[in-house]
C-alpha positions in Angstrom: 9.8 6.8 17.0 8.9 10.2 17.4 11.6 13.1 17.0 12.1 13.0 21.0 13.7 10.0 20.6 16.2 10.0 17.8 18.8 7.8 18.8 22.7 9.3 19.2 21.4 12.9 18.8 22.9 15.4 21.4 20.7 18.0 23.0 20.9 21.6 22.3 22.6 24.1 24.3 19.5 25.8 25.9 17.8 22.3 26.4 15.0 22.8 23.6 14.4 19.7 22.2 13.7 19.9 18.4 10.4 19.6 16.5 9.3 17.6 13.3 6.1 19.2 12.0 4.9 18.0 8.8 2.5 19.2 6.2 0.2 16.8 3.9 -2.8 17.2 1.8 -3.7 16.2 -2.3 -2.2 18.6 -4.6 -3.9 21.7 -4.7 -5.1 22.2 -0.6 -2.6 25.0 0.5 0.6 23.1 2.1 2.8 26.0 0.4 0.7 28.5 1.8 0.3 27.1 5.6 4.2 26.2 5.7 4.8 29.7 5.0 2.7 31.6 7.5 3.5 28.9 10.2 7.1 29.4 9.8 6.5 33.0 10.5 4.8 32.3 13.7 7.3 29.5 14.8 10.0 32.1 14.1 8.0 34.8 16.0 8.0 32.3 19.4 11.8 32.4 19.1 12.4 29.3 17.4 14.7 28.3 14.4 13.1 26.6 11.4 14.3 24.9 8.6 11.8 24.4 5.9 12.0 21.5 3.9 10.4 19.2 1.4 10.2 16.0 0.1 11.2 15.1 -2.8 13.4 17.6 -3.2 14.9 18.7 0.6 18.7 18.9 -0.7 20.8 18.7 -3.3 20.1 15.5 -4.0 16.7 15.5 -3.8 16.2 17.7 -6.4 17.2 15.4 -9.4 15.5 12.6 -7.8 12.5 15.3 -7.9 13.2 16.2 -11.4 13.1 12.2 -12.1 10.0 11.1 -10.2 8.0 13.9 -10.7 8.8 15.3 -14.3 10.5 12.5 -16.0 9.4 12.4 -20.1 7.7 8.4 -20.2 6.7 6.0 -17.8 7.7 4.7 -14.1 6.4 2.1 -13.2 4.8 2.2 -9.4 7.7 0.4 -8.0 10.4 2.5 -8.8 8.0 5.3 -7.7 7.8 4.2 -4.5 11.2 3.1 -4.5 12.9 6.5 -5.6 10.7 8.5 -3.0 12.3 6.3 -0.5 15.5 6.8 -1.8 15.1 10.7 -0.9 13.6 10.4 2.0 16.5 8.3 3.4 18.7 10.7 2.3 17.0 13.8 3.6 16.1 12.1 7.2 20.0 11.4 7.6 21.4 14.3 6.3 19.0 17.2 6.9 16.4 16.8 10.0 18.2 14.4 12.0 20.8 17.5 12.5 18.2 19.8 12.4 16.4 18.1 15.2 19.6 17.4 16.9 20.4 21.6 17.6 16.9 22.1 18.9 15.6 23.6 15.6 11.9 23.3 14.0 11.7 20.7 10.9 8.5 22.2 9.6 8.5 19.6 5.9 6.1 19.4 3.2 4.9 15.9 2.5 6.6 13.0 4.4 6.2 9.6 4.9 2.5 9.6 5.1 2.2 10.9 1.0 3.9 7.8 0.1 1.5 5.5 1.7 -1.4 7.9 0.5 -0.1 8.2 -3.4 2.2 5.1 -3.9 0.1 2.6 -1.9 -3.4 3.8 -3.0 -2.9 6.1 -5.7 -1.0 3.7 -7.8 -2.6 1.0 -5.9 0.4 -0.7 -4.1 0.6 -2.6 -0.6 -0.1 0.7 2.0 1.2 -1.4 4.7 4.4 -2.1 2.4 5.2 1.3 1.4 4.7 2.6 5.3 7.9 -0.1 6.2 9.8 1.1 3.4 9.4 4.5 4.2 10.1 3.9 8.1 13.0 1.8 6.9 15.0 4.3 5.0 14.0 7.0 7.6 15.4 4.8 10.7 11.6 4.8 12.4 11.5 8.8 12.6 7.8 9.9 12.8 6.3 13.4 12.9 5.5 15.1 16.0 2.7 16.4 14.6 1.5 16.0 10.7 -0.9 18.8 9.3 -3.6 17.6 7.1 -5.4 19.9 4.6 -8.7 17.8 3.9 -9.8 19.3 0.9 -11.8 17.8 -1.8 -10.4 16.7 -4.9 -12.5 18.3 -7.6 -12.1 21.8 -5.6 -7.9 21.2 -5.1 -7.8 20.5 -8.9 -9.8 23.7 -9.9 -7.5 25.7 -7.7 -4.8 24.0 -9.5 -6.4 24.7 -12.8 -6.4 28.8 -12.0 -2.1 28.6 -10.4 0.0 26.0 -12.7 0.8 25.8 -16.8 2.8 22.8 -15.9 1.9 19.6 -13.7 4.2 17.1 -12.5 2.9 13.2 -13.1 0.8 13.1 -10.6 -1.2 16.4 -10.4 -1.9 15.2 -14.0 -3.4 12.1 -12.9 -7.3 11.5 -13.2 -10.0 12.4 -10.1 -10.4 8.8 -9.1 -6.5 8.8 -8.1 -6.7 12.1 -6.2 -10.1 10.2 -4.6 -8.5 7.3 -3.5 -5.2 9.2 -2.2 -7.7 11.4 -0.1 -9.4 8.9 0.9 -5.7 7.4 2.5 -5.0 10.4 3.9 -8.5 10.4 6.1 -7.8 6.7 7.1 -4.5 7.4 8.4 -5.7 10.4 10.5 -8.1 8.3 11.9 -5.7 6.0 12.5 -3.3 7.9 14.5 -5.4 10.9 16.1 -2.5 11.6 18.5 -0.2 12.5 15.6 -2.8 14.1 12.9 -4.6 17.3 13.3 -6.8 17.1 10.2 -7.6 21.3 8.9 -10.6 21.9 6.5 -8.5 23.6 3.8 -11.7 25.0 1.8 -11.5 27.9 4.5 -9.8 30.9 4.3 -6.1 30.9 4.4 -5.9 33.1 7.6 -8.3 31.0 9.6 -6.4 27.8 9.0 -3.6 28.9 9.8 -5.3 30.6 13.3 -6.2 27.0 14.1 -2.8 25.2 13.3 -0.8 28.1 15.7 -3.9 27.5 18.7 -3.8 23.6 17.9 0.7 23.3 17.9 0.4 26.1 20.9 -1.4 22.7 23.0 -0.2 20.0 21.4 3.5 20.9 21.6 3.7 23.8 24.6 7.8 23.1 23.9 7.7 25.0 20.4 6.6 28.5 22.9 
């Protein structure tokens, strides 16, 4: 189910239906970055954005975040997987449903698609398993369009290295990890080309974010 065809939602006032753009890519390839100069050009085309993320998106969110991601000790890859789904069905039904409901731009870092990439190969879980549970506490909703920054792992990490003094549990994790989750991310793009535009992120930051804005401007003529 796409974000055209969330059940029960009534359409804007002007008619423009709402659009769920998310970003994804290992730690370290620029999703901060693009989400920021995309919502500037989303917002220069006349449309409202809310800018989200997951874990994290609302109130909420946040101490799940603070669990999962900085938590002092072990969690084991269950309860990983499980509390990431716990946010998410929190954040789907309370945040971008409405969002997407008024017409508005859901323009999200990391959906469902990091789960499957970092639960179910990272921590080397069922992929197919962690996609139902993720489509599951989200009610089906799938991404217009999901961004992914392909970068490689031992570059992210050095740009890591020169931009953090504190890493959450899994930017901490060794290069064979961030392989395999890279390596999940490229299987699902090529396994759903209609939904993923896959981005070099080893280019400049400006030049990514040209092709995104060309790349949304054909894909989704409706966010002009």
């Amino acid at each position: 189910m796409s974000a055209s065809e969330t059940p029960g939602a009534a359409g804007p006032a002007d008619g423009q239906r709402g659009l769920f753009i998310t970003l994804e890519g290992g730690d370290g390839s620029g999703k901060s970055t693009q989400a920021a100069l995309l919502e500037k050009w989303l917002t220069q085309q006349g449309r409202t954005v809310v800018r989200t993320r997951e874990p994290g998106g609302t109130d909420a969110g946040v101490e799940i975040r603070e669990i999962v991601l900085h938590h002092r000790g072990d969690i084991s890859p269950r309860a990983e997987a499980l509390l990431y789904a716990a946010d998410r069905a929190h954040h789907i039904e309370t945040l971008v449903r409405p969002a997407l409901a008024r017409g508005e731009v859901v323009l999200q870092d990391r959906y469902l698609d990091s789960s499957v990439a970092y639960q179910g190969a990272g921590r080397v879980l069922d992929p197919q398993q962690i996609r139902d549970l993720s489509l599951w506490a989200a009610e089906g909703l799938l991404p217009d369009l999901t961004i992914l920054l392909d970068l490689d792992e031992t570059t992210a990490r050095a740009r890591l290295d020169t931009s953090r003094t504190r890493y959450d549990r899994l930017e901490a994790e060794k290069a064979d990890f961030h392989a395999r989750v890279r390596a999940a991310y490229l299987g699902l793009a090529a396994a759903e080309p209609e939904r993923f535009l896959v981005v070099d992120a080893s280019r400049p930051a400006e030049e990514i974010a040209a092709e995104i804005q060309s790349e949304l401007g054909r894909r989704l003529p409706a966010s002009r």
